[in-house]
mmCIF file as gemmi writes it, N, C-alpha and C atoms, coordinates in Angstrom:
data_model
loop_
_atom_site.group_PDB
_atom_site.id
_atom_site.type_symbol
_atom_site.label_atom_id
_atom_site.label_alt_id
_atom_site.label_comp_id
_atom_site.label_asym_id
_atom_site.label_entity_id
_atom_site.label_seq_id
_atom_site.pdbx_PDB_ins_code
_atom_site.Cartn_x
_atom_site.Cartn_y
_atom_site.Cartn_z
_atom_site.occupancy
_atom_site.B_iso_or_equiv
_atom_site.pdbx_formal_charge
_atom_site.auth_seq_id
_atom_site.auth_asym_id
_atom_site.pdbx_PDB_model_num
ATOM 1 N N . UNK Axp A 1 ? 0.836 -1.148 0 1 0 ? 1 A 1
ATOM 2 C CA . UNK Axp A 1 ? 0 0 0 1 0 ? 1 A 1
ATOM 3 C C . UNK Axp A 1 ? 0.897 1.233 0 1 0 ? 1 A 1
ATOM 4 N N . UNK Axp A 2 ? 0.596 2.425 -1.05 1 0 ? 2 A 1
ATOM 5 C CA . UNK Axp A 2 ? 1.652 3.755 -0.823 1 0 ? 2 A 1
ATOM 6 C C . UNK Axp A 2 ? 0.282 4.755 -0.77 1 0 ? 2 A 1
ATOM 7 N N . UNK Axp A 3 ? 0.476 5.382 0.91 1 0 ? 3 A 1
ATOM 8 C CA . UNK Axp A 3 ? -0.655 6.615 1.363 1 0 ? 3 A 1
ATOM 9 C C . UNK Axp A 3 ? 0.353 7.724 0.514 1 0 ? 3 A 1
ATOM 10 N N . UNK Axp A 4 ? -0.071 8.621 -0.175 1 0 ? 4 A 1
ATOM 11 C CA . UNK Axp A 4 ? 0.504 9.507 -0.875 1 0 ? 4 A 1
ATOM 12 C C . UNK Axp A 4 ? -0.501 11.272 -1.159 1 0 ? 4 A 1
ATOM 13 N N . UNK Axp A 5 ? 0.269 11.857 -0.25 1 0 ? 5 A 1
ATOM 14 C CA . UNK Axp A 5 ? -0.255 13.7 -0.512 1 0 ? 5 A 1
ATOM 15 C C . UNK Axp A 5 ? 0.488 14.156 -1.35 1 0 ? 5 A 1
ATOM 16 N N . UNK Axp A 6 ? 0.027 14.736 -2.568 1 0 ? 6 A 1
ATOM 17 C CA . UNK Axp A 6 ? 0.651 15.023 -3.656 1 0 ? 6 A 1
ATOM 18 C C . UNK Axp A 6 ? 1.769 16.169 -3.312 1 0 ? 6 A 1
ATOM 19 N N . UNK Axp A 7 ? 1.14 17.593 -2.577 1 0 ? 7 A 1
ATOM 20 C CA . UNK Axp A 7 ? 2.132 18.366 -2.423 1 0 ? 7 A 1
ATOM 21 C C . UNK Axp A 7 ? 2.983 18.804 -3.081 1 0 ? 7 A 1
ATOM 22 N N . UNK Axp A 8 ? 4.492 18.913 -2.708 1 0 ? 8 A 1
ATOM 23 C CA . UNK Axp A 8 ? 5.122 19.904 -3.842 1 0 ? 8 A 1
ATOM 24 C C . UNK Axp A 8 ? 5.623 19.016 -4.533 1 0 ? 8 A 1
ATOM 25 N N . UNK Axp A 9 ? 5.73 17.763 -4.677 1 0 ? 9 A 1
ATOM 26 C CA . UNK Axp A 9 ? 5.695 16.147 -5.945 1 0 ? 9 A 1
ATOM 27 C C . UNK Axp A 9 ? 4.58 16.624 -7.505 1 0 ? 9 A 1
ATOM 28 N N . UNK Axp A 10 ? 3.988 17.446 -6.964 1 0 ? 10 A 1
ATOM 29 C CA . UNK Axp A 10 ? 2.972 18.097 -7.846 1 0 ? 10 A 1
ATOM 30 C C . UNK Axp A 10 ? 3.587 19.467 -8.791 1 0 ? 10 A 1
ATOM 31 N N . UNK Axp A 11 ? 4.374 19.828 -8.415 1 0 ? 11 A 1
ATOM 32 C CA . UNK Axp A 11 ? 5.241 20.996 -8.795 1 0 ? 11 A 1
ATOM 33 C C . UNK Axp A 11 ? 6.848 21.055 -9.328 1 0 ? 11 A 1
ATOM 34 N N . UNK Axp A 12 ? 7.229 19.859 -8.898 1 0 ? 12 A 1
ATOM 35 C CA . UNK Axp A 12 ? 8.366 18.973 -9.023 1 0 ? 12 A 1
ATOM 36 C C . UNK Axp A 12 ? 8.877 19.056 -10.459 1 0 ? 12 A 1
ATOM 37 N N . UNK Axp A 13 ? 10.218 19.522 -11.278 1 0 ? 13 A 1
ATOM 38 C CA . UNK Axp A 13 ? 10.819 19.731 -12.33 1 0 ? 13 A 1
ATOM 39 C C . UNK Axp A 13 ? 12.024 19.578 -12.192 1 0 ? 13 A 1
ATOM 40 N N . UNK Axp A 14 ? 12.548 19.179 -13.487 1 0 ? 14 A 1
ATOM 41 C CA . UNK Axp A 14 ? 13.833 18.928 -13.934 1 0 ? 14 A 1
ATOM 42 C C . UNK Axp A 14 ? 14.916 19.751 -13.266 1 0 ? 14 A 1
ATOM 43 N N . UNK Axp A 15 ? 14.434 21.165 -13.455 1 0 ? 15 A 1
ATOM 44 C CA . UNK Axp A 15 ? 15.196 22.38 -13.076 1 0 ? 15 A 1
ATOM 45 C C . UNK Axp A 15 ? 15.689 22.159 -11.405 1 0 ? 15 A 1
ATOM 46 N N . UNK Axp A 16 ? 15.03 21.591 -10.795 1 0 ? 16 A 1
ATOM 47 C CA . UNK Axp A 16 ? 14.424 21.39 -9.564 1 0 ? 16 A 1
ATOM 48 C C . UNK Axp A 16 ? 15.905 20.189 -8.911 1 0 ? 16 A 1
ATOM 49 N N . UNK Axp A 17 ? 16.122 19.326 -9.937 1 0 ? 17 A 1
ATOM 50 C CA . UNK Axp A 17 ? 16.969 18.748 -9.914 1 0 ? 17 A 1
ATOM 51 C C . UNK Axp A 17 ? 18.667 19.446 -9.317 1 0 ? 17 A 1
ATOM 52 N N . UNK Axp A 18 ? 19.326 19.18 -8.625 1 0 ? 18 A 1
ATOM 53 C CA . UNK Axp A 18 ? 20.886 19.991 -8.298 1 0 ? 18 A 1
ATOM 54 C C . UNK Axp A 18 ? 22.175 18.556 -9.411 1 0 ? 18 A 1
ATOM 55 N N . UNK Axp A 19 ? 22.132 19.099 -10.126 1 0 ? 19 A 1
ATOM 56 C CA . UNK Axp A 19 ? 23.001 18.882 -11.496 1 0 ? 19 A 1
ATOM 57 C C . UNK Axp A 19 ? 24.679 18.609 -10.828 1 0 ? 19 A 1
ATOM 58 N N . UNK Axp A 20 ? 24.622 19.457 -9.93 1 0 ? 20 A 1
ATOM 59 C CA . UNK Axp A 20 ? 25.984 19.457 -9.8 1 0 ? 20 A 1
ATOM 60 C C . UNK Axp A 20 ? 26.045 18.015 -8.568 1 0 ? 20 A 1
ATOM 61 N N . UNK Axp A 21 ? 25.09 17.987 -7.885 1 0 ? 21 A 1
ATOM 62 C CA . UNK Axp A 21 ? 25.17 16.827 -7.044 1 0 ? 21 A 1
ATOM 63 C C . UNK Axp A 21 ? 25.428 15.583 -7.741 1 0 ? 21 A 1
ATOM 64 N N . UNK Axp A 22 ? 24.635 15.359 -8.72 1 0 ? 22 A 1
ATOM 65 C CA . UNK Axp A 22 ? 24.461 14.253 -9.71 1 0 ? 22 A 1
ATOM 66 C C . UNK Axp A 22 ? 25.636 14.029 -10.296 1 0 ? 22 A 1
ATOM 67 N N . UNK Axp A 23 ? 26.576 14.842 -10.548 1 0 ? 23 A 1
ATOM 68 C CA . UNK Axp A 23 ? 27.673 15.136 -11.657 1 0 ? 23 A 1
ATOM 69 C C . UNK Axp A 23 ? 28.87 14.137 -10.279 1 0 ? 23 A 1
ATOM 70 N N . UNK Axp A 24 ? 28.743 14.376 -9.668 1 0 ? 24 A 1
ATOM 71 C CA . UNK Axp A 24 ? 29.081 14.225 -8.266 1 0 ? 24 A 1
ATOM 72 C C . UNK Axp A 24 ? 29.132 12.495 -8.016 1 0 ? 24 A 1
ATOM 73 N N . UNK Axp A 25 ? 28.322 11.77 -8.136 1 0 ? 25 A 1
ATOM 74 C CA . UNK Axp A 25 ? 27.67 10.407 -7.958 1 0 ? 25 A 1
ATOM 75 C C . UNK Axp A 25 ? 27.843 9.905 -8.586 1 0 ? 25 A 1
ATOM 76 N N . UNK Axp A 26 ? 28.053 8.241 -8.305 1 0 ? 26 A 1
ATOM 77 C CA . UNK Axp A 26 ? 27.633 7.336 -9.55 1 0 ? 26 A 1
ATOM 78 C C . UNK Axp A 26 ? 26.651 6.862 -9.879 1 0 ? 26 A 1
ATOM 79 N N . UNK Axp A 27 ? 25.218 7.075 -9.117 1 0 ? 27 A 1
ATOM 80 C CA . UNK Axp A 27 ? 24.056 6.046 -9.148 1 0 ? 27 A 1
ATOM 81 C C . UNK Axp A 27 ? 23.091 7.773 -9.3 1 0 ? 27 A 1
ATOM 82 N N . UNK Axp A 28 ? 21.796 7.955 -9.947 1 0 ? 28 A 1
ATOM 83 C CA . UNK Axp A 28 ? 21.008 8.6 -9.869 1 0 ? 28 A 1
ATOM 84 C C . UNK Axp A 28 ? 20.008 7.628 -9.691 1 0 ? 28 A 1
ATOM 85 N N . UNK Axp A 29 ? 19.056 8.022 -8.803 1 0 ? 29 A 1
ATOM 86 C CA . UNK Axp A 29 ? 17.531 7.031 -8.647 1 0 ? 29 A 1
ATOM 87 C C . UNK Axp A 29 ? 16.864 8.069 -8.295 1 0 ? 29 A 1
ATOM 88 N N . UNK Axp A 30 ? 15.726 7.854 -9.193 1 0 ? 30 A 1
ATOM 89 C CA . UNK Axp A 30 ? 14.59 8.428 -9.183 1 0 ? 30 A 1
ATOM 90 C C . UNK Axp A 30 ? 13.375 7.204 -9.108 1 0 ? 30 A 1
ATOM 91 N N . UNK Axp A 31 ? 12.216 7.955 -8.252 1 0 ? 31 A 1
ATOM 92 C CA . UNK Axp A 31 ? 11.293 7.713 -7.963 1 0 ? 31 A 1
ATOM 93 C C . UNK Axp A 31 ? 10.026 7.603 -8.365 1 0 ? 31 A 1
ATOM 94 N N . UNK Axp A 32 ? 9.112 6.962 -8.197 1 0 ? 32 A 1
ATOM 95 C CA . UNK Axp A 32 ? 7.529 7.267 -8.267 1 0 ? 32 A 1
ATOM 96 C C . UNK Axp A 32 ? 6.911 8.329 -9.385 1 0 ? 32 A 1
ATOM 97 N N . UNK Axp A 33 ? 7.449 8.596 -10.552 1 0 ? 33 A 1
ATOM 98 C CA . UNK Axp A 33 ? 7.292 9.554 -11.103 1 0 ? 33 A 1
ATOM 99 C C . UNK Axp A 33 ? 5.764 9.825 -11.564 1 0 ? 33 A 1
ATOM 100 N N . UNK Axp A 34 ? 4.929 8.864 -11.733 1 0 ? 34 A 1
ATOM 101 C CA . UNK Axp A 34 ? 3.355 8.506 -12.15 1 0 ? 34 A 1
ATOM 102 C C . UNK Axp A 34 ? 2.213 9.457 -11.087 1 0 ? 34 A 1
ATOM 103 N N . UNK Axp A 35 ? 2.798 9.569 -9.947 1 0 ? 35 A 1
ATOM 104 C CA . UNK Axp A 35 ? 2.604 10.103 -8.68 1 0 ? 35 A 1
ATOM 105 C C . UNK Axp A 35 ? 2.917 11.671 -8.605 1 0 ? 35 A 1
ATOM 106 N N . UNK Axp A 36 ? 3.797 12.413 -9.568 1 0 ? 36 A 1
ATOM 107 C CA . UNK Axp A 36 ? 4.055 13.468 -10.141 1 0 ? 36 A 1
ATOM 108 C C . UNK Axp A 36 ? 3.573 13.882 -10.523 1 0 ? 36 A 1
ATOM 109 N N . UNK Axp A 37 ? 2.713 15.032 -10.562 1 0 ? 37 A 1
ATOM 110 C CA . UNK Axp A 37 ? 2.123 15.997 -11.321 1 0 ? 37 A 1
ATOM 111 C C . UNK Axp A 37 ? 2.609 16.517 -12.849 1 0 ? 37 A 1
ATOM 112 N N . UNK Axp A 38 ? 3.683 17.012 -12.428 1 0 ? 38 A 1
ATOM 113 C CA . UNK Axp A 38 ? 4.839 17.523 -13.266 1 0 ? 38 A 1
ATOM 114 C C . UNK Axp A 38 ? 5.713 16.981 -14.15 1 0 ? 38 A 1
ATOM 115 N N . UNK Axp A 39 ? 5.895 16.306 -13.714 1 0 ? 39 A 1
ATOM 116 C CA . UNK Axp A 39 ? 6.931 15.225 -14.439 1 0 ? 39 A 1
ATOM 117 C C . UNK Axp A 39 ? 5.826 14.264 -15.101 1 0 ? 39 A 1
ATOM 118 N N . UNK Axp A 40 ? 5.138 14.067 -15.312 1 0 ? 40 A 1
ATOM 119 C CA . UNK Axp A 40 ? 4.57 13.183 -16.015 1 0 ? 40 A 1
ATOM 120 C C . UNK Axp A 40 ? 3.799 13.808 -17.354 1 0 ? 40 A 1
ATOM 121 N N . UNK Axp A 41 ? 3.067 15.227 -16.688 1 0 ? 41 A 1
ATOM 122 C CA . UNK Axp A 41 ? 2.09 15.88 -18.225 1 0 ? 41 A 1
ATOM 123 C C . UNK Axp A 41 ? 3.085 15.926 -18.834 1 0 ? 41 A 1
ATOM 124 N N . UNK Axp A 42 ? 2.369 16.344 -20.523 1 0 ? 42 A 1
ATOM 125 C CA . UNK Axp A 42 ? 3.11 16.863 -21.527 1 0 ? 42 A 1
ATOM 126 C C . UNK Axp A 42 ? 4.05 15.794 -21.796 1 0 ? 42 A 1
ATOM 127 N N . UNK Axp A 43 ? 3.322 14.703 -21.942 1 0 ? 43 A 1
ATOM 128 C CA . UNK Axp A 43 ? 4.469 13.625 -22.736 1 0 ? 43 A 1
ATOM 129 C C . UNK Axp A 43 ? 5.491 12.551 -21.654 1 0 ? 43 A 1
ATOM 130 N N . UNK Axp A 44 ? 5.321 13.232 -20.566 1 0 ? 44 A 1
ATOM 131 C CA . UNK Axp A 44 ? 6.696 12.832 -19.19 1 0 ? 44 A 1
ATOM 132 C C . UNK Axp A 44 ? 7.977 13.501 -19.697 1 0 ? 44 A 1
ATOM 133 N N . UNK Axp A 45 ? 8.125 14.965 -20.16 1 0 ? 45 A 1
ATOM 134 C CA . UNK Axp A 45 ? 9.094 15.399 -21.228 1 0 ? 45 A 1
ATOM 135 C C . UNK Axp A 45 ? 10.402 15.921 -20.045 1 0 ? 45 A 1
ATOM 136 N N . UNK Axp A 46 ? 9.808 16.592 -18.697 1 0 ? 46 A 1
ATOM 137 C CA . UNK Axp A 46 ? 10.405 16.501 -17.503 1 0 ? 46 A 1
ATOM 138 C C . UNK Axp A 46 ? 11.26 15.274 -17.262 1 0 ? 46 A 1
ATOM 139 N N . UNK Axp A 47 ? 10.215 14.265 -17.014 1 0 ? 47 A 1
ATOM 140 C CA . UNK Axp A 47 ? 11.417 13.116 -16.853 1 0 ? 47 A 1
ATOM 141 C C . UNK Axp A 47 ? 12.202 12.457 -17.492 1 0 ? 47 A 1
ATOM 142 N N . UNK Axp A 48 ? 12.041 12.715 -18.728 1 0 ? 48 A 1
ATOM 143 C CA . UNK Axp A 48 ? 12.966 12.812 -20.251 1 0 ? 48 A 1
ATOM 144 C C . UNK Axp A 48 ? 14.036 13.539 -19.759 1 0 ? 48 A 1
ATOM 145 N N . UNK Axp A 49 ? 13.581 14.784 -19.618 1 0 ? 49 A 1
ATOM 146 C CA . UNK Axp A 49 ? 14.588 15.848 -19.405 1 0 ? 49 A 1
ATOM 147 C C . UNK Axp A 49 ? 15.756 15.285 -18.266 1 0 ? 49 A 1
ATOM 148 N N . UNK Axp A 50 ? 15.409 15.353 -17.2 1 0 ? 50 A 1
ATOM 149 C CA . UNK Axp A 50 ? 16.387 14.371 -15.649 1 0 ? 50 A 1
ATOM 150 C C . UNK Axp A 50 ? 16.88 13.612 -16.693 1 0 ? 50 A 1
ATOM 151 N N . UNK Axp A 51 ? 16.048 12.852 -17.181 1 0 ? 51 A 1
ATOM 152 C CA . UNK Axp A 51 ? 17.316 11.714 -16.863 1 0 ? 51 A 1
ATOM 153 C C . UNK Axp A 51 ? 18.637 11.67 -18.633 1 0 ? 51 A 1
ATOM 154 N N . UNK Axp A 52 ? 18.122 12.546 -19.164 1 0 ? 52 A 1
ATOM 155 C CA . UNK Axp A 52 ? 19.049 13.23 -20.548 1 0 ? 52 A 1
ATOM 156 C C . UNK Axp A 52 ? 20.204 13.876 -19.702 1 0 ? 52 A 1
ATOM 157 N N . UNK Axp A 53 ? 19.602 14.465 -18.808 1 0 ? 53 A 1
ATOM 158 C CA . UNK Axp A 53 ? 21.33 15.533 -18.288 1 0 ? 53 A 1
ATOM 159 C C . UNK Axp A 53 ? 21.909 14.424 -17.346 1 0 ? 53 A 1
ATOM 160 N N . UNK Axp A 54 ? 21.17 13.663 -16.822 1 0 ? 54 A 1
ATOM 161 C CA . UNK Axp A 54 ? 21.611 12.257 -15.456 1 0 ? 54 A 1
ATOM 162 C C . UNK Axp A 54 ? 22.815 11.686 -16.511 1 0 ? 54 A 1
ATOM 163 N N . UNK Axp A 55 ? 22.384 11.478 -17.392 1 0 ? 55 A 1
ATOM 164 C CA . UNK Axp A 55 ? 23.091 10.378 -18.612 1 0 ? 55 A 1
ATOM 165 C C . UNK Axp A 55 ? 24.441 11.132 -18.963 1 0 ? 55 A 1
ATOM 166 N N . UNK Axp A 56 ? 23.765 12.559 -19.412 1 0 ? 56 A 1
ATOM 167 C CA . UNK Axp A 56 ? 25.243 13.223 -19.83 1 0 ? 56 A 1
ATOM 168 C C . UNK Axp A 56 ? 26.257 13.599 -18.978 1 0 ? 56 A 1
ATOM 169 N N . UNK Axp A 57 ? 26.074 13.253 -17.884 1 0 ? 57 A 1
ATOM 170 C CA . UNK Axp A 57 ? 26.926 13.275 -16.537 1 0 ? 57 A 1
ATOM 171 C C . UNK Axp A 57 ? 28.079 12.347 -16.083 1 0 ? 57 A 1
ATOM 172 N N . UNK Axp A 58 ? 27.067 10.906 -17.109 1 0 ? 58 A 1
ATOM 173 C CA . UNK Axp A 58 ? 27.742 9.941 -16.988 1 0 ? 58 A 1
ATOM 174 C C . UNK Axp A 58 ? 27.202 9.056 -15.762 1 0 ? 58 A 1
ATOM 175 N N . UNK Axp A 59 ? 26.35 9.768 -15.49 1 0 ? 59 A 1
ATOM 176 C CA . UNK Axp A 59 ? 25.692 8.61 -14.163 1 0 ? 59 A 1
ATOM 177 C C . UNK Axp A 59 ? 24.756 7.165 -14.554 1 0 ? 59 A 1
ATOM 178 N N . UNK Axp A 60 ? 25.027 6.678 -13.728 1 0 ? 60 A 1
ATOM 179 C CA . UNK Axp A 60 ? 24.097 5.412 -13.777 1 0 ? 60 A 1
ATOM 180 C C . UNK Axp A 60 ? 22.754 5.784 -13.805 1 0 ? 60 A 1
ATOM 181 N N . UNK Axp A 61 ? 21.64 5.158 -14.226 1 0 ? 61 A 1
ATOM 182 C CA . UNK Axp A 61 ? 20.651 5.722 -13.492 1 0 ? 61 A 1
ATOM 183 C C . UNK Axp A 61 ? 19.655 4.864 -13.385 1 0 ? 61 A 1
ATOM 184 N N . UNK Axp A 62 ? 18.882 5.108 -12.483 1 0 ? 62 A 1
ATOM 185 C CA . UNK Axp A 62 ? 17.676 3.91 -12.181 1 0 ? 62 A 1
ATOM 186 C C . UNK Axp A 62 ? 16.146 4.317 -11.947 1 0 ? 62 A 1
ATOM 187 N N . UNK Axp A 63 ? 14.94 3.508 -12.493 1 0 ? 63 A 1
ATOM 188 C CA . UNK Axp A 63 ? 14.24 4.528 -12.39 1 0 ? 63 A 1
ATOM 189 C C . UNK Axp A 63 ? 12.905 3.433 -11.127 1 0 ? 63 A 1
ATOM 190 N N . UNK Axp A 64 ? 12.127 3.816 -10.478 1 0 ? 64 A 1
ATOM 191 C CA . UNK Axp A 64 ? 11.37 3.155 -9.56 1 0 ? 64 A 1
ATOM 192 C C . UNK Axp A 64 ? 10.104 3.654 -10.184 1 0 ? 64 A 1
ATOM 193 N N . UNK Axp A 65 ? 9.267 3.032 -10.901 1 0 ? 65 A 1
ATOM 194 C CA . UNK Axp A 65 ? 8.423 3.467 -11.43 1 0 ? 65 A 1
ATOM 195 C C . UNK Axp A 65 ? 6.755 2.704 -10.842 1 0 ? 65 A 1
ATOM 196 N N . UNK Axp A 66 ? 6.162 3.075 -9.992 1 0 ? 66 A 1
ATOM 197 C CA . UNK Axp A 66 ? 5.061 2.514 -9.311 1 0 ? 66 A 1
ATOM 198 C C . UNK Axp A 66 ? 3.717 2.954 -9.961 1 0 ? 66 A 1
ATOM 199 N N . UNK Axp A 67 ? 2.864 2.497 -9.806 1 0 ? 67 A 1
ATOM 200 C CA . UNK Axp A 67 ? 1.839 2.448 -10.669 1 0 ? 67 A 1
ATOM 201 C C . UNK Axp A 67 ? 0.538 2.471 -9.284 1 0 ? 67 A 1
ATOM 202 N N . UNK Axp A 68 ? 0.085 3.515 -9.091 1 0 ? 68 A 1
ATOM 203 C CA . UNK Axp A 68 ? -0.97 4.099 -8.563 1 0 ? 68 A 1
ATOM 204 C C . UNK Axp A 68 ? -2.648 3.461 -9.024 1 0 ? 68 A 1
């Protein structure tokens, strides 16, 4: 079971992301994105976006994708 208040997950963007942390790491994981407001309209072009600059960083990346 996932109890879930949308909140600022609702407002949530790429931009939103700290680039330089990531650049930083070897593993990026991202979350629940379906559960996103933001990241999901318009195609999921947001979470396109993450994980295009995640990649060009050179990071690993992983995605947890749950289904509501």
């Amino acid at each position: 079971m996932i109890l879930h208040h949308p909140g600022c997950n609702d407002t949530f963007v790429a931009a939103d992301v700290d680039y330089d942390i990531v650049a930083s790491s070897q593993l990026f994981h991202f979350g629940y994105p379906p559960l996103m407001k933001s990241i999901i309209e318009r195609g999921a072009i947001e979470l396109v976006e993450i994980f295009r600059r995640a990649k060009s960083l050179g990071v690993t990346t992983s995605l947890d994708n749950v289904y509501a």
